[in-house]
DOLO-265226 format. One line per field, with one value per atom (N, C-alpha, C): atom name; residue number from 1; y, z, x. Coordinates in steps of 0.2 Angstrom, whole numbers. Last residue first. Layout:
DOLO-265226
a = [CA, ...]
k = [NUM, ...]
yy = [Y, ...]
zz = [Z, ...]
xx = [X, ...]
This chain:
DOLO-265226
a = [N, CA, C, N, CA, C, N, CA, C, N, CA, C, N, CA, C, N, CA, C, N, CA, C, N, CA, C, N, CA, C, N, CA, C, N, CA, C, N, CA, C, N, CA, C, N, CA, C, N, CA, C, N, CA, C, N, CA, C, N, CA, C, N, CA, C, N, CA, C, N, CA, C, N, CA, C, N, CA, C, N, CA, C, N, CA, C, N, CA, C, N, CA, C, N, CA, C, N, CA, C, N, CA, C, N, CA, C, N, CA, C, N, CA, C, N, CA, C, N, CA, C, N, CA, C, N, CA, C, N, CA, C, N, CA, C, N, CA, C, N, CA, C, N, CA, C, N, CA, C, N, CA, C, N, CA, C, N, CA, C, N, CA, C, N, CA, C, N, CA, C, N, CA, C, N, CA, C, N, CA, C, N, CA, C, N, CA, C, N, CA, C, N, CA, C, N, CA, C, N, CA, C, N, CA, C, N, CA, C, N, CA, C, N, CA, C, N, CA, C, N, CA, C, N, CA, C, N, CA, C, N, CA, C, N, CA, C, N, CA, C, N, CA, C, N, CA, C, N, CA, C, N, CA, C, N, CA, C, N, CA, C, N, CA, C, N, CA, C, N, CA, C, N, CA, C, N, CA, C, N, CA, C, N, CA, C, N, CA, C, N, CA, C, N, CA, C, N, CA, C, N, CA, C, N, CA, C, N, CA, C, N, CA, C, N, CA, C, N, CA, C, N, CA, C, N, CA, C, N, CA, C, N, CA, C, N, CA, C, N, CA, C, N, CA, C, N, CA, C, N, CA, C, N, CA, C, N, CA, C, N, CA, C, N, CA, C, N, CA, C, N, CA, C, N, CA, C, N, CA, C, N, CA, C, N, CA, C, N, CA, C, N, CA, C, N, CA, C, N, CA, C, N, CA, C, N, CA, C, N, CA, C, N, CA, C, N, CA, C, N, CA, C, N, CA, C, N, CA, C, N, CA, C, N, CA, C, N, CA, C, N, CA, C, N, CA, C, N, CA, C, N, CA, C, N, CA, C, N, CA, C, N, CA, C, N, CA, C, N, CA, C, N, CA, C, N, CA, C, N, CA, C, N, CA, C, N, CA, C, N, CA, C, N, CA, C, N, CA, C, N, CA, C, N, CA, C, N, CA, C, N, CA, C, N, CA, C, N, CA, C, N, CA, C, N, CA, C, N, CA, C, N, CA, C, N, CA, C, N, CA, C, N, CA, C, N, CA, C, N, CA, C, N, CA, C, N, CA, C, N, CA, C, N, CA, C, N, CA, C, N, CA, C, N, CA, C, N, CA, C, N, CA, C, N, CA, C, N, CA, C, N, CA, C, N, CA, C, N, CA, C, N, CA, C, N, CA, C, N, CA, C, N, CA, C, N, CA, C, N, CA, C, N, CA, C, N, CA, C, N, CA, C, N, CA, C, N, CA, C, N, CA, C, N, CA, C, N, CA, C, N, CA, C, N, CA, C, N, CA, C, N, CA, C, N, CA, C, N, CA, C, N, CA, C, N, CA, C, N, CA, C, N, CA, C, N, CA, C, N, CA, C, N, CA, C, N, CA, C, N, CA, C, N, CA, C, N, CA, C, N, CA, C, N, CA, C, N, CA, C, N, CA, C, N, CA, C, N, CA, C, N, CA, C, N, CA, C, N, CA, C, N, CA, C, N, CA, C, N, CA, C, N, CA, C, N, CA, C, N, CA, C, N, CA, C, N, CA, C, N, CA, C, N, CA, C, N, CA, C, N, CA, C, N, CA, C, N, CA, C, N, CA, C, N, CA, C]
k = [228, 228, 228, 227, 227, 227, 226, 226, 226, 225, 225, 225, 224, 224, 224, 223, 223, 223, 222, 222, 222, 221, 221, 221, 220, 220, 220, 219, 219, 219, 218, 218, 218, 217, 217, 217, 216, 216, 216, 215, 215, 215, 214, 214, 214, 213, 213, 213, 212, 212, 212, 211, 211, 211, 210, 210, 210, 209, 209, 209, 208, 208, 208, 207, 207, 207, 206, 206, 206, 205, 205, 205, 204, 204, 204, 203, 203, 203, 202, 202, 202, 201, 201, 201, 200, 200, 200, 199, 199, 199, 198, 198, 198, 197, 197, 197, 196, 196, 196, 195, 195, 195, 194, 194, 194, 193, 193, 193, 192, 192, 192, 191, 191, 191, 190, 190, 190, 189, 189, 189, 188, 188, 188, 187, 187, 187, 186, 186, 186, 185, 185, 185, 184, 184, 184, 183, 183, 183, 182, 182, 182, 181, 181, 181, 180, 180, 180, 179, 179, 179, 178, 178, 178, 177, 177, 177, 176, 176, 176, 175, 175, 175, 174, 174, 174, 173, 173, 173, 172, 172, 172, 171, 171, 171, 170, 170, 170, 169, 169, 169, 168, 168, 168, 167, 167, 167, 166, 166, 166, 165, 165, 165, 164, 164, 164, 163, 163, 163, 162, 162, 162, 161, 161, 161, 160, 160, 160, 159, 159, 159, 158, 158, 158, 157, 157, 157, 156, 156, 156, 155, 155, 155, 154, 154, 154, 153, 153, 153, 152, 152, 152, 151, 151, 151, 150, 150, 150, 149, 149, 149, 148, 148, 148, 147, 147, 147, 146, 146, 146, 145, 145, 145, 144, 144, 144, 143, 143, 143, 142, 142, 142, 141, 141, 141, 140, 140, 140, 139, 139, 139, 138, 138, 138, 137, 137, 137, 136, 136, 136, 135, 135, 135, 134, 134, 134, 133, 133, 133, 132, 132, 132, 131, 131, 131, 130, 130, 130, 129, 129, 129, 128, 128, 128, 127, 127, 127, 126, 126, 126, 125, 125, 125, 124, 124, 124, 123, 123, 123, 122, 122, 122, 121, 121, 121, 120, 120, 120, 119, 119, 119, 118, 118, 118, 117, 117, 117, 116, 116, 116, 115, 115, 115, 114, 114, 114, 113, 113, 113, 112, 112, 112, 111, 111, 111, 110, 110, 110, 109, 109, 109, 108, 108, 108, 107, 107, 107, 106, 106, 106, 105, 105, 105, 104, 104, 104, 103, 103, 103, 102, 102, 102, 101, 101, 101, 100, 100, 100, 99, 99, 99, 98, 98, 98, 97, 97, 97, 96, 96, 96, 95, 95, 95, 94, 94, 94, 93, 93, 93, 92, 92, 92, 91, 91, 91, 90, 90, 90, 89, 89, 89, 88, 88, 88, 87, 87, 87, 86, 86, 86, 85, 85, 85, 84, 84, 84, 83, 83, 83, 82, 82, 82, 81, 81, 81, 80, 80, 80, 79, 79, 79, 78, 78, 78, 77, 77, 77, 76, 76, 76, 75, 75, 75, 74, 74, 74, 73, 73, 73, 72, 72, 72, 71, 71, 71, 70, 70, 70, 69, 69, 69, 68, 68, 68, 67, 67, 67, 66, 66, 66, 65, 65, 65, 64, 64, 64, 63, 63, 63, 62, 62, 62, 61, 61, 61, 60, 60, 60, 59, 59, 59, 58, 58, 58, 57, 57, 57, 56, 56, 56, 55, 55, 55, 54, 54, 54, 53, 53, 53, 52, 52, 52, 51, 51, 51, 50, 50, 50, 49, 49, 49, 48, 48, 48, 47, 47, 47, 46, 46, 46, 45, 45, 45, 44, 44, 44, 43, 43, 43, 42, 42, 42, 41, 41, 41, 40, 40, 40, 39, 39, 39, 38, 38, 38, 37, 37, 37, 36, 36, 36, 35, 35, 35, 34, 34, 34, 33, 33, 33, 32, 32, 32, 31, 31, 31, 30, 30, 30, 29, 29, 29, 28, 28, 28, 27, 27, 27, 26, 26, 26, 25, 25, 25, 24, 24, 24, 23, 23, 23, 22, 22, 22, 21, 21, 21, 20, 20, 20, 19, 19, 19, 18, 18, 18, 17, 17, 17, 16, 16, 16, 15, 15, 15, 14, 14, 14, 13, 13, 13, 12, 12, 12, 11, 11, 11, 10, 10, 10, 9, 9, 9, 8, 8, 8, 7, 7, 7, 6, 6, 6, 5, 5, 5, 4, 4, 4, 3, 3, 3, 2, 2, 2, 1, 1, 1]
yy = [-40, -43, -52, -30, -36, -41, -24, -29, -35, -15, -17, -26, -6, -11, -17, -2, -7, -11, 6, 0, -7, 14, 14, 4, 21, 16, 12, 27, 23, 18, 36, 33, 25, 45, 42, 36, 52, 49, 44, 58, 54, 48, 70, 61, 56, 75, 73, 65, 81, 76, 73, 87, 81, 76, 97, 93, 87, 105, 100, 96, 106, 103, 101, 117, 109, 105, 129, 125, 115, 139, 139, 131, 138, 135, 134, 142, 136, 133, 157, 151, 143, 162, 161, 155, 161, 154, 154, 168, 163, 158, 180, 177, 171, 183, 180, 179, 184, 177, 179, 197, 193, 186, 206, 203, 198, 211, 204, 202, 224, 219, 211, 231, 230, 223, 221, 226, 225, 217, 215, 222, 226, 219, 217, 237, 237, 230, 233, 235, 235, 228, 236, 239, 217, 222, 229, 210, 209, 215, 211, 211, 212, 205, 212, 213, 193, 196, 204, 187, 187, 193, 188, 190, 193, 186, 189, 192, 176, 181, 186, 165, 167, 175, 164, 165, 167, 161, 166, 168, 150, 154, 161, 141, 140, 148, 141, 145, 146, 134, 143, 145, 121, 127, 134, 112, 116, 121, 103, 108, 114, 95, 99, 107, 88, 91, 97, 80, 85, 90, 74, 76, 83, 63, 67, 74, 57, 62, 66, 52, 55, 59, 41, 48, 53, 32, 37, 43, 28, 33, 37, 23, 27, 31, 12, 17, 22, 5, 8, 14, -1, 4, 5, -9, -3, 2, -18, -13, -7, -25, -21, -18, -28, -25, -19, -36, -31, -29, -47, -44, -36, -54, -48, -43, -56, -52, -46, -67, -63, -56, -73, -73, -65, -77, -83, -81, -73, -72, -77, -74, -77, -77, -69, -78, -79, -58, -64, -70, -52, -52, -57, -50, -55, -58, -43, -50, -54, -29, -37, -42, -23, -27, -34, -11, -16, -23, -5, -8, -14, 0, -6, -9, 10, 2, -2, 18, 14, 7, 22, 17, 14, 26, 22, 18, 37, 34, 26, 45, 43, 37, 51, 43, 41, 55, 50, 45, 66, 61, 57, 74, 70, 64, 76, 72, 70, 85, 79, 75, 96, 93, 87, 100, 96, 91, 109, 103, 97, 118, 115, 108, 121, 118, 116, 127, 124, 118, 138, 131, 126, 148, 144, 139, 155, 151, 148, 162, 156, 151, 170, 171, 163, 173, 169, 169, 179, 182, 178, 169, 173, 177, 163, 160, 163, 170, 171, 165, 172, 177, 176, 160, 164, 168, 162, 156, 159, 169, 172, 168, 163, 169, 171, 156, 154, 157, 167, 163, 157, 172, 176, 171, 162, 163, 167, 160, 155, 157, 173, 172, 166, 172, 175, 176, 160, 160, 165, 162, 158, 160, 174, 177, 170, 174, 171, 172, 171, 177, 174, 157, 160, 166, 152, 154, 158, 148, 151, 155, 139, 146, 149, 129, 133, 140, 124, 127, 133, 126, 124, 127, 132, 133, 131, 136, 132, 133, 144, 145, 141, 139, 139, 140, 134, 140, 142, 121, 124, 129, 122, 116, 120, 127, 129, 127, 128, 123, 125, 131, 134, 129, 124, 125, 129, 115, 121, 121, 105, 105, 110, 106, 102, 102, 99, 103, 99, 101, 97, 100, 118, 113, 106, 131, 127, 120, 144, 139, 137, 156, 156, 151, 158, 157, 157, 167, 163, 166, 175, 168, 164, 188, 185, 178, 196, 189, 185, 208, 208, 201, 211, 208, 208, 211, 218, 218, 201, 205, 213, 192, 191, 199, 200, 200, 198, 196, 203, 203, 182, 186, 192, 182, 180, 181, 187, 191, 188, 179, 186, 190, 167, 167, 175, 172, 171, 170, 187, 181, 177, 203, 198, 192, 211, 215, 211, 205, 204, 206, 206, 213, 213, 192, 196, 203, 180, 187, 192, 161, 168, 175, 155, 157, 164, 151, 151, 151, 151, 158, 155, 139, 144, 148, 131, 131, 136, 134, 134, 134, 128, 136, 139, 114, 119, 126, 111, 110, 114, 114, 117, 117, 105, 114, 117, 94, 95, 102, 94, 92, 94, 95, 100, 99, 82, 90, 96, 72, 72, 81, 70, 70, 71, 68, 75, 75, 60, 65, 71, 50, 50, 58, 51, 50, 51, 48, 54, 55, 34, 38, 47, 26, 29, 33, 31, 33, 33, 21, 30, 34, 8, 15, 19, 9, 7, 11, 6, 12, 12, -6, 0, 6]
zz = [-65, -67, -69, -63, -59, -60, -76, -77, -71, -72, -78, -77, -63, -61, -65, -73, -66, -64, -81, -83, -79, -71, -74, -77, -66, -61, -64, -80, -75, -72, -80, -85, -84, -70, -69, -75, -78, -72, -70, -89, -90, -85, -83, -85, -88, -79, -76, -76, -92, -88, -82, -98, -101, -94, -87, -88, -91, -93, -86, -85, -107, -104, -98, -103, -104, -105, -94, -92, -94, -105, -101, -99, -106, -116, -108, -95, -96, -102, -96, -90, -94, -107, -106, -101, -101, -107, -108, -89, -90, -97, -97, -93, -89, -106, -110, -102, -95, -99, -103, -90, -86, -89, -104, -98, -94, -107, -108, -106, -100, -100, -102, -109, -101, -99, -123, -123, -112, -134, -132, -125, -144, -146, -140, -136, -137, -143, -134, -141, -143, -120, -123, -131, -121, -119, -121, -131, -132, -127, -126, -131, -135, -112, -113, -121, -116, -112, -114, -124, -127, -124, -115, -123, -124, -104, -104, -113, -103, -98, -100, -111, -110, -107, -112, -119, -116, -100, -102, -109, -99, -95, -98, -107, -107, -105, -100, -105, -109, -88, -86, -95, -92, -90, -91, -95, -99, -98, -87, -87, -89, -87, -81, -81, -97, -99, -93, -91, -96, -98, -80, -79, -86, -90, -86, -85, -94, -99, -96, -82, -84, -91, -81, -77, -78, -90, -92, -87, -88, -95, -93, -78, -77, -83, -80, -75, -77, -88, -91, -85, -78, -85, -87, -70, -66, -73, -81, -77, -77, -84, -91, -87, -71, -74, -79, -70, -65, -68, -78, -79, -74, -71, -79, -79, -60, -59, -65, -64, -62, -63, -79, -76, -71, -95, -87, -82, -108, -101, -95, -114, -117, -110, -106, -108, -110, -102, -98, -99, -113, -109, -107, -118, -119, -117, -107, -107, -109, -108, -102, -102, -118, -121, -115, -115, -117, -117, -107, -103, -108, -119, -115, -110, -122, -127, -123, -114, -113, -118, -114, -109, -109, -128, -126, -119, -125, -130, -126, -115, -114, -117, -121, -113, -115, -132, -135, -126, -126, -130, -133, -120, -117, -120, -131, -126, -122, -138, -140, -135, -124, -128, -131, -121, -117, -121, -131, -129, -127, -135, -143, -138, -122, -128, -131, -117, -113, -118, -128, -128, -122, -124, -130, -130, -114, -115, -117, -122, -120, -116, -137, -131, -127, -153, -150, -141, -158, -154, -150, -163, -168, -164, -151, -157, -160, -146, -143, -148, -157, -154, -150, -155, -162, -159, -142, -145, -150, -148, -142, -142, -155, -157, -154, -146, -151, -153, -138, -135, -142, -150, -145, -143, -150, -157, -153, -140, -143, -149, -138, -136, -136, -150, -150, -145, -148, -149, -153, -136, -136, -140, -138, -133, -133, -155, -150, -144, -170, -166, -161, -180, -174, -170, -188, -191, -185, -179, -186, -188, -169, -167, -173, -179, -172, -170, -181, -186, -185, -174, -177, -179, -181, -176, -178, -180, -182, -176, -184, -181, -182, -191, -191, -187, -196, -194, -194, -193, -199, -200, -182, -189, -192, -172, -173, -180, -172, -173, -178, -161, -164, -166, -159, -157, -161, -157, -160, -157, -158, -161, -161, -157, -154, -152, -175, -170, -165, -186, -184, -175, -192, -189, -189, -204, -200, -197, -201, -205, -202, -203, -202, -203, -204, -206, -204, -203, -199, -203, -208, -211, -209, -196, -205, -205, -187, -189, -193, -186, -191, -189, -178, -174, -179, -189, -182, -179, -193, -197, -195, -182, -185, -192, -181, -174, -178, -192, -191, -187, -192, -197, -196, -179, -179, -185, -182, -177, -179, -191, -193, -188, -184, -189, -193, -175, -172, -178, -185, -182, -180, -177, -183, -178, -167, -175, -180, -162, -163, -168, -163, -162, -163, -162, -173, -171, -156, -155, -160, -150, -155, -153, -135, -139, -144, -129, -137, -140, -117, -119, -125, -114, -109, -115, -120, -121, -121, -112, -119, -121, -98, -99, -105, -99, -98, -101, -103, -108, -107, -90, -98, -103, -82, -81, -87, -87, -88, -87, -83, -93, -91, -70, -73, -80, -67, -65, -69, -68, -76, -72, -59, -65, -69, -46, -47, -52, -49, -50, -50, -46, -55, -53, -35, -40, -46, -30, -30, -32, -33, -37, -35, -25, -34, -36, -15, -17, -23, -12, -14, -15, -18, -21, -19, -4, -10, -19, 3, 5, -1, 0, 0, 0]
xx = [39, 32, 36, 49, 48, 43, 47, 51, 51, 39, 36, 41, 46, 39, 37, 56, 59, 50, 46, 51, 52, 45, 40, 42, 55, 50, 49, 58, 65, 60, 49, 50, 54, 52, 47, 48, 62, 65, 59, 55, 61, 60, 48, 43, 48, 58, 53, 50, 63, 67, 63, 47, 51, 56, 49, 44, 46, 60, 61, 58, 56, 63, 62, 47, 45, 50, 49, 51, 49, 48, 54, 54, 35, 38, 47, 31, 29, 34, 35, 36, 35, 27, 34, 36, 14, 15, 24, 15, 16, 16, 17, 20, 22, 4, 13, 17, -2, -4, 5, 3, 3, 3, 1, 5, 6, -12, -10, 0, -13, -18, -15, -4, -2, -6, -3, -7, -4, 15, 9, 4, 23, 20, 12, 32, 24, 19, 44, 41, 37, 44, 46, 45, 37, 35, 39, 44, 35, 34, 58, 56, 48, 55, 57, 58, 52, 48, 49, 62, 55, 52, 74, 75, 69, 74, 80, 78, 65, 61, 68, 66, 61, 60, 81, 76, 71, 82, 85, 82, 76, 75, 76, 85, 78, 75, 97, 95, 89, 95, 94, 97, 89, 84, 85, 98, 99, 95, 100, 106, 104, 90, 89, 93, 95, 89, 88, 105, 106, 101, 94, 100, 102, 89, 85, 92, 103, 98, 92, 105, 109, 106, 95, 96, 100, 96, 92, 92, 108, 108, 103, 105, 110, 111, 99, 94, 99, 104, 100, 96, 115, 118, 111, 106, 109, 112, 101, 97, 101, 116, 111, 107, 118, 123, 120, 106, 107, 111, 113, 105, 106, 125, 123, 118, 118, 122, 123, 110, 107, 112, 111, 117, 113, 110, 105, 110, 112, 116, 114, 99, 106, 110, 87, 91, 92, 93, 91, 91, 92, 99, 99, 79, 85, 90, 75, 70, 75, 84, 83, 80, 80, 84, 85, 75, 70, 75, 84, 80, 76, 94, 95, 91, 84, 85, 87, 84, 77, 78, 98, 94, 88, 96, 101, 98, 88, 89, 92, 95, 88, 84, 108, 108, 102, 104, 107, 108, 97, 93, 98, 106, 102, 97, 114, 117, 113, 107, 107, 112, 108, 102, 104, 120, 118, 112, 127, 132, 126, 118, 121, 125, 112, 108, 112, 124, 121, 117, 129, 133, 127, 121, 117, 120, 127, 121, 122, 137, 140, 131, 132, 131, 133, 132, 137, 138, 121, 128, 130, 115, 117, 122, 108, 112, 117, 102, 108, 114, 92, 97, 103, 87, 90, 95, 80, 84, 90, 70, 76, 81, 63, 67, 72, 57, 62, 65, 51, 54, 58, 41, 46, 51, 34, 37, 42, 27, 30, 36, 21, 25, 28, 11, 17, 22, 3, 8, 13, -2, 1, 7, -11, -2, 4, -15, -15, -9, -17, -16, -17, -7, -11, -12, 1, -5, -10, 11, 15, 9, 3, 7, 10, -2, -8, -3, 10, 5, 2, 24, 19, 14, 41, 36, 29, 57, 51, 46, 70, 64, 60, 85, 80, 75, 98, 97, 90, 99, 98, 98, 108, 110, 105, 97, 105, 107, 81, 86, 92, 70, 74, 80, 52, 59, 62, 35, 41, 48, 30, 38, 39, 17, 20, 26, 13, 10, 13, 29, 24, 22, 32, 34, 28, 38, 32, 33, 52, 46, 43, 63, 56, 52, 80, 74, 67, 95, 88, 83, 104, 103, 98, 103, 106, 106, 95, 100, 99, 90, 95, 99, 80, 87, 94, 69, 74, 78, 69, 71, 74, 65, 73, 75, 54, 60, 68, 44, 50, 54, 47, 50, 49, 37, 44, 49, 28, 30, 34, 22, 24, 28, 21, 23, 27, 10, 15, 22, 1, 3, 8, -3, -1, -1, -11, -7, -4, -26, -17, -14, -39, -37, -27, -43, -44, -40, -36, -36, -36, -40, -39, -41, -34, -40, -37, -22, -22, -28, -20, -20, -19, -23, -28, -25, -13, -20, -24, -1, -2, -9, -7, -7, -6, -9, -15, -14, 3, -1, -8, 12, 12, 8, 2, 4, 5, 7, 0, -3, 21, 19, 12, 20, 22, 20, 14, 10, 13, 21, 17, 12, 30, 32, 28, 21, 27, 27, 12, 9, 16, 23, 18, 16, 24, 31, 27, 12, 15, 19, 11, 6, 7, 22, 21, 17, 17, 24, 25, 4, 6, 13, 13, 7, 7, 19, 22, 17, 9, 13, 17, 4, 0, 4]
């Protein structure tokens, strides 16, 4: 019994923040016909005001927005490309802001270019190594191996949870050091909508963490799976 509510608290720490994110994208992506454009047009002028040369502007799969270094590229989903919405131009702010520190080479941004696909190459890797203990098992018939391939997959994937945590304070920095002060000093958005670009800033900040959350929970999830 006590072994449930431990999990079901373990669960609800790990999927509250992912549900926080997805409420608060939501709540402020009711359409706005008074938005002087769409998240798509805010973010080709931003790079056109910022003057950083070579970034791009395109559409993403819904879901995916991001800023991606390797192509030089802003992406962003449909519902925020095509959307008046605080969603999503503060969705577009905050990749832009990404861009930006891209393009001045600000030592933030190594946090992303180093940590990011390092976290998806442990998280990766561990979950393969977990599937992989049924076979381990009986090729090896060797409890000590089997625990070997466990304790190496619990330790990738905590160590991508891990990476994923590293990389908040530029997360953060995009958000509330670029976007925010960018939406509001250049009158993009009304005193009244403040507050909502606020938190959808917050929330786009912290679904990396969210993510390594439901990583680590991901770990239980497995080990439960596997005592079966």
């Amino acid at each position: 019994m006590i072994l449930l509510v431990m999990g079901g608290l373990l669960a609800a720490l790990a999927f509250l923040p992912q549900i926080w994110v997805r409420y608060v994208m939501k709540k402020h992506h009711r359409q706005d016909p008074a938005m002087a454009g769409t998240g798509g047009e805010l973010a080709e002028h931003l790079v056109s005001r910022f003057r950083l040369e070579g970034i791009v502007v395109e559409q993403t799969e819904e879901g995916r927005d991001h800023f991606d270094p390797g192509a030089k590229a802003v992406r962003l989903s449909p519902s925020n490309y095509e959307g008046r919405s605080l969603t999503a131009v503060a969705v577009a702010a905050h990749e832009v802001g990404h861009a930006i520190q891209f393009h001045r080479n600000e030592a933030i941004f190594e946090l992303r270019k180093k940590y990011i696909p390092m976290a998806s190459k442990f998280s990766k890797f561990g979950v393969a190594l977990m599937m992989s203990v049924p076979v381990a098992a009986l090729v090896l018939r060797s409890p000590v191996a089997v625990g070997t391939v466990i304790a190496l997959s619990v330790i990738m994937q905590l160590l991508g949870a891990l990476a994923y945590l590293i990389v908040l304070p530029e997360e953060w920095d995009a958000s509330f050091n670029k976007a925010l002060p960018i939406l509001v000093d250049g009158e993009y958005i009304s005193p009244q909508q403040y507050s909502g670009v606020r938190q959808v800033l917050k929330a786009a900040a912290l679904t990396y963490f969210a993510g390594a959350l439901a990583n680590i929970l991901n770990i239980g999830r497995w080990l439960m799976v596997l005592r079966r």
